[in-house]
C-alpha positions as CSV (number, residue, x, y, z in Angstrom):
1,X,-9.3,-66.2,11.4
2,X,-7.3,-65.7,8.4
3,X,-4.5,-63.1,8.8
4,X,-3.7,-61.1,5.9
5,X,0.2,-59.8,5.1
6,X,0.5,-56.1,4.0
7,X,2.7,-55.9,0.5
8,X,4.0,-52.6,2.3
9,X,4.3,-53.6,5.9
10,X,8.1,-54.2,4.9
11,X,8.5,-50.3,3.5
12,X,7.8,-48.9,7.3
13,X,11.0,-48.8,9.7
14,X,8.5,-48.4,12.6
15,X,6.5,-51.3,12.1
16,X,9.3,-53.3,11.2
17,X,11.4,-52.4,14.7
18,X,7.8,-52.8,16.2
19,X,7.4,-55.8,15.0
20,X,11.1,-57.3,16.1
21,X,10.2,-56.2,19.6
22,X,6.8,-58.7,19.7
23,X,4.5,-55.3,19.3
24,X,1.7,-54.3,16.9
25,X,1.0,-50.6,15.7
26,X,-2.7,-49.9,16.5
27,X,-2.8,-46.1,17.1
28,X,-1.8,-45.1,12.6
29,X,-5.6,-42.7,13.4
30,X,-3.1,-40.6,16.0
31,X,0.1,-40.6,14.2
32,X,1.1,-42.7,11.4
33,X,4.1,-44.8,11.0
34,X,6.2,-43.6,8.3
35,X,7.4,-45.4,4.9
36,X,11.6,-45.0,4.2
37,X,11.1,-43.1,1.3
38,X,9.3,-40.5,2.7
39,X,12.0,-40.8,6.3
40,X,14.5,-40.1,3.1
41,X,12.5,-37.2,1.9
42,X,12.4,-35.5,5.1
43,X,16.3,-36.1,6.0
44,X,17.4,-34.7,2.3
45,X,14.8,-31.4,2.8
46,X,16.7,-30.8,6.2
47,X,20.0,-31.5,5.0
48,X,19.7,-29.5,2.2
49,X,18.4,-26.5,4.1
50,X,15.0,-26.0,5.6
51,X,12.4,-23.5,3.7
52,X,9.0,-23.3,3.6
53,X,6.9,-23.6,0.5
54,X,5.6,-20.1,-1.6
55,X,7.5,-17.7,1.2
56,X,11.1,-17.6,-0.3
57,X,13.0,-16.8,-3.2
58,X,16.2,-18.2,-2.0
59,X,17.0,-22.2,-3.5
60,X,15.9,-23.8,-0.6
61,X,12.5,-22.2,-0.9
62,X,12.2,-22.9,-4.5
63,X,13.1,-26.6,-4.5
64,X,10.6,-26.8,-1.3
65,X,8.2,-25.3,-3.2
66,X,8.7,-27.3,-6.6
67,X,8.3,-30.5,-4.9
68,X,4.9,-29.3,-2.9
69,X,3.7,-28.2,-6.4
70,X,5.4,-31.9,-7.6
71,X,3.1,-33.6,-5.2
72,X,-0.3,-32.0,-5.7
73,X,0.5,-32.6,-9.6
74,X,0.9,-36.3,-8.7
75,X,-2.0,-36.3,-6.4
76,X,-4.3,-34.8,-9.0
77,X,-3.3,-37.6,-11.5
78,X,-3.1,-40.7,-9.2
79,X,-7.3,-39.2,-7.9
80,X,-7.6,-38.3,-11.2
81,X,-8.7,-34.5,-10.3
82,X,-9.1,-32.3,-13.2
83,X,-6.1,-30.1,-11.7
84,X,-3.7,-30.0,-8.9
85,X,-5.5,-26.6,-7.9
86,X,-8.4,-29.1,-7.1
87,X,-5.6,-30.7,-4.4
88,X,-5.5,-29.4,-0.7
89,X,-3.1,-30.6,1.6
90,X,-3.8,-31.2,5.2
91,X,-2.2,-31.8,8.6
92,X,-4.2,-34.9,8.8
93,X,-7.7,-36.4,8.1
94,X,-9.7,-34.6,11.3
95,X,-8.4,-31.0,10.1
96,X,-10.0,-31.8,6.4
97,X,-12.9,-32.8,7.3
98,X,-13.3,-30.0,10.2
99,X,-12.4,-27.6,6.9
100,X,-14.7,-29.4,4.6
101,X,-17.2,-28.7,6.8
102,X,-16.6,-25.1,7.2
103,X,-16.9,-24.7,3.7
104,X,-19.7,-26.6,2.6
105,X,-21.4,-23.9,5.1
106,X,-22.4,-21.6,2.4
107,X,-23.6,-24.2,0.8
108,X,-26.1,-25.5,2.6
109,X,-29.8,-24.4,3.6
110,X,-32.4,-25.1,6.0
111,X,-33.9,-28.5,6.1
112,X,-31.1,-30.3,3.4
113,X,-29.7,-33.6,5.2
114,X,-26.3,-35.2,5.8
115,X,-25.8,-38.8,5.8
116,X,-23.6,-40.7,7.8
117,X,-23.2,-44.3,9.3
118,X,-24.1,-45.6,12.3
119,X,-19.9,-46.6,12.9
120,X,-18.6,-42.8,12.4
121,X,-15.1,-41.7,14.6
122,X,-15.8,-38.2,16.4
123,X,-13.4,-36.6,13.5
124,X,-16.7,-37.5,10.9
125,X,-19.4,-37.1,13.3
126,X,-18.6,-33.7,15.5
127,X,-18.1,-31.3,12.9
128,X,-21.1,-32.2,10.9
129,X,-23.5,-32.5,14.0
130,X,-21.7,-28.8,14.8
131,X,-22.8,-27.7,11.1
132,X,-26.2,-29.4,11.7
133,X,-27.0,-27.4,15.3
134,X,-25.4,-24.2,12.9
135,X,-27.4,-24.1,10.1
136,X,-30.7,-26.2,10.8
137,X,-30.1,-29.1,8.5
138,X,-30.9,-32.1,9.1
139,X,-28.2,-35.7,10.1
140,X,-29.3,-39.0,9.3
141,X,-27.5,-42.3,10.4
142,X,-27.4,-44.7,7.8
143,X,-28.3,-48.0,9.8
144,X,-26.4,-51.0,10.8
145,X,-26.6,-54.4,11.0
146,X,-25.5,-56.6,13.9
147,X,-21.6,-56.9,12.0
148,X,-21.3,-53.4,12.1
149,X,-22.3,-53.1,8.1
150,X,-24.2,-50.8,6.2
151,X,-27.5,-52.5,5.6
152,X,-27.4,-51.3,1.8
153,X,-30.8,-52.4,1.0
154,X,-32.1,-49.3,4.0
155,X,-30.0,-47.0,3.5
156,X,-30.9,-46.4,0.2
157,X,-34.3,-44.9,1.6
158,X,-32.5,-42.5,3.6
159,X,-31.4,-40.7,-0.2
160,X,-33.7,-37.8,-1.1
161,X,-34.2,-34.5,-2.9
162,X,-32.4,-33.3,0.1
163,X,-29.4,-34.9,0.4
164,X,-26.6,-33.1,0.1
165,X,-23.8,-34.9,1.7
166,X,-22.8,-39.3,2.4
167,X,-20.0,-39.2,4.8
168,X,-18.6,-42.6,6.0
169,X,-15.5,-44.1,6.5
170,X,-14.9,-46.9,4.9
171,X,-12.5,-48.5,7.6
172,X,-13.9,-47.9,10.9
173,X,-11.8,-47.7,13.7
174,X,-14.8,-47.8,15.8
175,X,-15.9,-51.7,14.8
176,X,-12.2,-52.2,13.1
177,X,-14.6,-53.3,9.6
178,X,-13.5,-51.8,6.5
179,X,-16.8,-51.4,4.6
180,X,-17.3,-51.8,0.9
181,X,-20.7,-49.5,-0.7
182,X,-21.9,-51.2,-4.3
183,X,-24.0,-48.7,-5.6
């Protein structure tokens, strides 16, 4: 098996003392090792003085909140979003998705379908089934094949006048397969 060397594995202080100590980080879906710059980030907002973004006038409110707005500016570019107001930050992948789902709500009708894989972790699966059992719509699991990849060639049937949402991961932590869709 070939084993491939992360251009960024070197940026992570964790992973590096990790890795002196003969371990591997497996658990980054729980809580994520963090890069130096953003270790640097952190110490200079503390040292500086601890605000919280849009709730102060004083300066360490306004720089807090300039580099928040900073950010979603740069987020909007590097996704290419038409504006940062198109940006939403959140504690972590599972809360987005659980709000995503909340506001597709009013979206969504009787009888229109949600597509996911076969591979899904519970943070993509739950809150859709929840939204499914909510609002009568319909889940559809994109098949498999025996590697754990979407069988393109089928899942393409599962597409209709009623789809309304393709939800997959494209690494799954479930089979530990990142997964590349060619439409």
């Amino acid at each position: 098996m070939q084993q491939l060397h992360s251009p960024w594995r070197h940026l992570f202080p964790g992973i590096q003392h990790l890795s002196q100590a003969g371990q591997v980080w497996l658990d980054s879906a729980a809580t994520a090792q963090k890069p130096q710059v953003m270790l640097d980030a952190l110490l200079q907002h503390y040292q500086q003085g601890v605000a919280n973004v849009h709730r102060a006038q004083h300066q360490p409110g306004e720089r807090a909140t300039i580099a928040f707005e900073q950010a979603r500016q740069q987020a909007a570019h590097w996704l290419n979003a038409p504006s940062s107001d198109c940006i939403l930050f959140t504690k972590g992948a599972t809360e987005g998705i659980n709000l995503l789902s909340h506001a597709l709500a009013g979206q969504l009708k009787a009888g229109d379908e949600i597509l996911l894989s076969g591979y899904e972790h519970h943070a993509n699966l739950l809150p859709w089934q929840h939204l499914v059992q909510r609002q009568q719509l319909q889940l559809k699991i994109l098949p498999v094949d025996n590697h754990g990849t979407i069988e393109i060639a089928h899942a393409a049937d599962y597409f209709n006048s009623r789809t309304r949402l393709l939800a997959i991961s494209p690494l799954s932590n479930v089979l530990g397969q990142l997964h590349y869709l060619v439409c």
